[in-house]
C-alpha positions in Angstrom: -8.4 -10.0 -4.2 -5.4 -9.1 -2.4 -4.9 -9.4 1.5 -2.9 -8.3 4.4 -0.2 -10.7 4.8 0.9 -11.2 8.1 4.1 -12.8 9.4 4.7 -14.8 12.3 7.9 -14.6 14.2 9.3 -16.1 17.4 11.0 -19.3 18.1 9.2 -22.6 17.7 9.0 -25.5 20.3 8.1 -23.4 23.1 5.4 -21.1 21.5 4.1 -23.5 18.9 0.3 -23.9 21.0 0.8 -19.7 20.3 1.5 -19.7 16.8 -1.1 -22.0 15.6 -3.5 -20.4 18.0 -2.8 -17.2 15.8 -2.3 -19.0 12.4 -6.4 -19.7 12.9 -7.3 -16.3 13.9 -5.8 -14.7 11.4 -7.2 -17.0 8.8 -10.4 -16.4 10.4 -10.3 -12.9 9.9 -9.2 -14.1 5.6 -5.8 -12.5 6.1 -2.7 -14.4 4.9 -0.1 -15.8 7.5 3.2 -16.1 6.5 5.0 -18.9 8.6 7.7 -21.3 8.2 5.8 -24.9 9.1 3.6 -23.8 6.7 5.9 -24.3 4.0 4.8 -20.0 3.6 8.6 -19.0 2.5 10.0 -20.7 -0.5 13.8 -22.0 -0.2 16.2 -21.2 -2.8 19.9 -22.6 -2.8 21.9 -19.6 -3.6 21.6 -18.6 0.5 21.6 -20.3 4.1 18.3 -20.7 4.8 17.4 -17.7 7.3 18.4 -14.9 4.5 15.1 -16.7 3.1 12.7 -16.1 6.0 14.2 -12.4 5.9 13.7 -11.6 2.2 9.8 -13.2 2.7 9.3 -10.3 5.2 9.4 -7.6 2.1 6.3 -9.0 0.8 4.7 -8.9 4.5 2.7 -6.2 5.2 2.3 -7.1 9.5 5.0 -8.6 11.4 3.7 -10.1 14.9 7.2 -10.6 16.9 6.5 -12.7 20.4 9.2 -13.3 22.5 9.5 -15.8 25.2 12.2 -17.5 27.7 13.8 -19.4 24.7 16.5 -17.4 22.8 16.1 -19.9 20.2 19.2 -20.4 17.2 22.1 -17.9 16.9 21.8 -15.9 13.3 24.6 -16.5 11.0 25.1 -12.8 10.1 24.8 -10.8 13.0 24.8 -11.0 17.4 21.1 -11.8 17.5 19.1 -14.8 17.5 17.0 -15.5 13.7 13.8 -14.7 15.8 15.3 -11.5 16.5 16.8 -11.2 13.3 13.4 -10.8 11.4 12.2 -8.4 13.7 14.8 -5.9 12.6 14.2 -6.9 9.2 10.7 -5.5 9.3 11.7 -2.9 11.7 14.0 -1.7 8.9 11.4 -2.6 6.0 9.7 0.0 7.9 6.6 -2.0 8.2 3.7 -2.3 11.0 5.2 -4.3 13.7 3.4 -5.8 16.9 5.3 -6.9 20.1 4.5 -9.0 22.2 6.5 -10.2 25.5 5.6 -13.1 27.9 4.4 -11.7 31.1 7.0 -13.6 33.2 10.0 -12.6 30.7 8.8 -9.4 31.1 8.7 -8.7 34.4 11.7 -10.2 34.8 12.7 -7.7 32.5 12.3 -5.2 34.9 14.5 -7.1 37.4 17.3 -6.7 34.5 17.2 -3.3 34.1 18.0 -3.0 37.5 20.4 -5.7 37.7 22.4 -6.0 33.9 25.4 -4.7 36.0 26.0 -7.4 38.0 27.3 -10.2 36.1 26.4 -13.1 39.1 22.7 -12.6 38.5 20.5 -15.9 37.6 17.4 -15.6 35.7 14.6 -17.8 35.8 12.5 -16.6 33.1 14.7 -16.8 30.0 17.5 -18.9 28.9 20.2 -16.7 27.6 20.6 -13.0 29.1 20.3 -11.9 25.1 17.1 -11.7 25.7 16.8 -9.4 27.7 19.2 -7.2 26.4 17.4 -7.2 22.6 13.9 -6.2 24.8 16.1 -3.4 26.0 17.1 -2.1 22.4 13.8 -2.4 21.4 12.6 0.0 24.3 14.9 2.4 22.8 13.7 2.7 19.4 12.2 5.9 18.5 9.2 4.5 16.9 7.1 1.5 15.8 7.9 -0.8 19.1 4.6 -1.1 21.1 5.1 -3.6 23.8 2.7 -5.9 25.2 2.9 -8.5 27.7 0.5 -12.1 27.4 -0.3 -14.7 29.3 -2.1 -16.7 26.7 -2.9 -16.1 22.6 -6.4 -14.6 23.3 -4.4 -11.5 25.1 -2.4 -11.2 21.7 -5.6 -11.8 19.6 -7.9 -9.8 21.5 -5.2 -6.7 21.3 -5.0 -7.6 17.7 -8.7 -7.8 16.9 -8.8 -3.8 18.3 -5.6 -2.6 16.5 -6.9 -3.9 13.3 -10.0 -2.5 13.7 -8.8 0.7 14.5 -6.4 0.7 11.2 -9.3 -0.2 9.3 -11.7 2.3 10.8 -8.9 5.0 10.1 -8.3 4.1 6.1 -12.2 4.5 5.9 -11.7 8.1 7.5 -9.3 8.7 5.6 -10.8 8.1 2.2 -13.4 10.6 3.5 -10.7 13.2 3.6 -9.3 12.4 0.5 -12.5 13.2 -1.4 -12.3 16.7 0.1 -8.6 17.1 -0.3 -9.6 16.6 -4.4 -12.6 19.3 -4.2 -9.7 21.7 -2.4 -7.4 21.0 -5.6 -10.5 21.2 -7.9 -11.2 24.6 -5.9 -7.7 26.0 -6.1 -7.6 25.3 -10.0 -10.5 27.0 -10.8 -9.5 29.9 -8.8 -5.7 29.8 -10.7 -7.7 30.0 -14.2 -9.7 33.3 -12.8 -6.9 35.0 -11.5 -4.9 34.4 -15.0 -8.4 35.4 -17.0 -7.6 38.9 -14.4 -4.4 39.4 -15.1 -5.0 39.1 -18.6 -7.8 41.3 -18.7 -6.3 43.8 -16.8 -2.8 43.8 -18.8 -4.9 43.6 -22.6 -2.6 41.7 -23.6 -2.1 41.0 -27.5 -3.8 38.4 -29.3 -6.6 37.9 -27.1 -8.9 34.7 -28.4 -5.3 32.6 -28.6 -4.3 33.7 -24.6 -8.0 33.1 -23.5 -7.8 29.8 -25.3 -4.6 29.0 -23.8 -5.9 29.4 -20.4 -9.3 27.4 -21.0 -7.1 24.6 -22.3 -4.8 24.1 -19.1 -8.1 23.1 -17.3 -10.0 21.3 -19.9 -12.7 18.8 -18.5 -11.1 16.1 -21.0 -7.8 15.9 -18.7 -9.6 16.6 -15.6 -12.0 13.3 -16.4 -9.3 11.3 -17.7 -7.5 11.6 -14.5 -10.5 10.2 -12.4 -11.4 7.1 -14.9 -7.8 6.0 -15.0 -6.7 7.5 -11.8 -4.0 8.8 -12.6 -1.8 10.4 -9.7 0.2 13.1 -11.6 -1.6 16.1 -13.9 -2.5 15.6 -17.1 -2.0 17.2 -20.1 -2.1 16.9 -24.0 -3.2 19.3 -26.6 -3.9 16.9 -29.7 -5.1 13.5 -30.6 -1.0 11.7 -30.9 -0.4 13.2 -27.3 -3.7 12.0 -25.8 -2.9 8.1 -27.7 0.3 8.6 -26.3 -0.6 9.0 -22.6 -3.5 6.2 -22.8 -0.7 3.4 -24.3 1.7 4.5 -21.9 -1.3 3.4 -18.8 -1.3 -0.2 -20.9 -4.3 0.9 -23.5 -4.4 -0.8 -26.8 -6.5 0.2 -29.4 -9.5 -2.2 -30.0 -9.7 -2.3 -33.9 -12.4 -5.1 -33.8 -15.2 -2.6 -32.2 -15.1 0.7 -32.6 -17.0 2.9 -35.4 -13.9 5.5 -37.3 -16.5 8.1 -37.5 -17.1 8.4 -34.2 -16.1 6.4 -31.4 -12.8 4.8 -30.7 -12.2 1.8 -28.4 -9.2 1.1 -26.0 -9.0 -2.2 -23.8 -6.8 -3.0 -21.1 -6.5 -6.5 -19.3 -6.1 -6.3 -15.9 -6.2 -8.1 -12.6 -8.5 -10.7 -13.8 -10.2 -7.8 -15.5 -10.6 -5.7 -19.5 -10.9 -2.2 -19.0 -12.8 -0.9 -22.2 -11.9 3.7 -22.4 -14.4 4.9 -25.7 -13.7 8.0 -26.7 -15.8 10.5 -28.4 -13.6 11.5 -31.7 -15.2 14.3 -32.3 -13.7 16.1 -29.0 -10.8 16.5 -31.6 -11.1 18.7 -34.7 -9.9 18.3 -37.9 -7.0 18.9 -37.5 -6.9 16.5 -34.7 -6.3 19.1 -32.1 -8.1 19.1 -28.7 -11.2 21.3 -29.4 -11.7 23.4 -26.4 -14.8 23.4 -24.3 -16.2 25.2 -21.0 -16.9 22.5 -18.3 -21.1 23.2 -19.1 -20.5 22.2 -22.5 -18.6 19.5 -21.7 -20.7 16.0 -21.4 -19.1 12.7 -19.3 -19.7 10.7 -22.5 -17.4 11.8 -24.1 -15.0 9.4 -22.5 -16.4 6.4 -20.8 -14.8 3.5 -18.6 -16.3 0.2 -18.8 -14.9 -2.6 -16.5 -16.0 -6.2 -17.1 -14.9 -9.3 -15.2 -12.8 -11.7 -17.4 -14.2 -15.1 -17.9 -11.8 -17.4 -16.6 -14.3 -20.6 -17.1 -12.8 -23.3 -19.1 -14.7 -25.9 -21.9 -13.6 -28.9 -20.2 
């Protein structure tokens, strides 16, 4: 089963108590952390070893940036610090980024803004002004760059807990309105086949059985159900037998030659994910001249095509 991946990123020594702290709680939870004394991001030669931690950050899904008074090692391809360096990385991967700012760093912060001017200023939270000064382009950003200020790792894993909720709660909202978003389409297709049925009618047009038949088979039930079983995000569409094989092999289908009965039923399998998808079609949706017969969606039946989904058994012998 997959799971949310999560990156860690800030420097080491000084917020190591922080990053195991979260390291647990987001195992807890049975995400995946992705962190660098965790031997997380593999090491090729080909690169200095930072482009490595960056390139690990496009298979992150959450990057948690937490910056403290330690400006930590300079990047060998830009001005910033590596720390610093992945944030923009997943900033520009456009993925879901959480910032998090010591409390003392970030009220001194505020002293900064007032203060970058003067170059005689000391500060006492952070080691190297940079700091400050990459808090400050952050700031600026037009979106994605929440700040929040910690004392300790339950502040960042009590805010965390919430967000997460919240995103979850959302997706299961959302999935609510997707449901209704496909009766909408469902609705706005049946009302496209009336109004051509009306415009026909009312224009008597020429060859009448073909036209009607024409317009029943744009929104056959076959298509419609073939969509939902393989789920399918684009319409579907095939008049005959050789264009319906075609679009089931190009999905990954294979014809299952060992089980099906010629006269009636054929078999298609799929291997999947630890899964076999098994799609049985009804032949006789086809006539003899293996074109799509056409049916009304009350004489259409579901069993004409049917999706079957085992698990695979991955048990060995020995």
């Amino acid at each position: 089963m997959a799971k949310p991946k999560v990156f860690i990123s800030s420097t080491f020594y000084d917020l190591r108590h922080i990053r195991i702290d979260l390291e647990r709680f987001i195992r807890d939870l049975g995400y995946d952390t992705i962190m660098n004394e965790f031997g997380n991001i593999p090491y090729g030669k080909d690169e200095h070893l930072e482009h490595y931690c960056y390139k690990e950050i496009d298979n992150a899904d959450i990057l948690v940036s937490i910056i403290g008074g330690r400006y930590g090692s300079e990047s060998k391809y830009d001005k910033y610090s590596i720390s610093q360096m992945e944030f923009k990385s997943a900033y520009d991967l456009n993925k879901q980024v959480y910032i998090f700012i010591e409390k003392g760093v970030y009220n001194e912060y505020q002293f900064y803004l007032k203060n970058k001017e003067n170059p005689n200023v000391n500060y006492t939270f952070v080691d190297n002004i940079k700091i400050h000064q990459f808090i400050e382009s952050i700031e600026v950003l037009p979106n994605n760059n929440t700040i929040h200020s910690f004392e300790t790792s339950n502040d960042i894993t009590t805010f965390l807990k919430e967000q997460w909720a919240g995103l979850f709660q959302r997706f299961l909202k959302e999935q609510t309105r997707q449901k209704e978003i496909n009766i909408i389409k469902g609705i706005e297709n049946t009302a496209k086949t009336l109004n051509q049925l009306v415009t026909f009618l009312t224009e008597e047009k020429r060859g009448s059985e073909n036209a009607i038949n024409e317009i029943l088979l744009s929104n056959h039930p076959a298509m419609e159900q073939i969509k939902e079983l393989l789920k399918i995000p684009y319409r579907v569409y095939f008049t005959n037998k050789e264009e319906f094989y075609d679009l089931i092999k190009a999905r990954g289908y294979r014809i299952n030659l060992e089980n099906f009965e010629f006269d009636k039923f054929e078999e298609w399998t799929l291997e999947k994910n630890s899964k076999i998808f098994k799609l049985t079609i009804d032949t006789d949706i086809f006539n003899s001249e293996n074109k799509l017969k056409i049916f009304t969606k009350e004489e259409w039946n579901n069993d004409f095509i049917k999706l079957h989904i085992e698990d695979i058994d991955d048990d060995l012998p020995f």
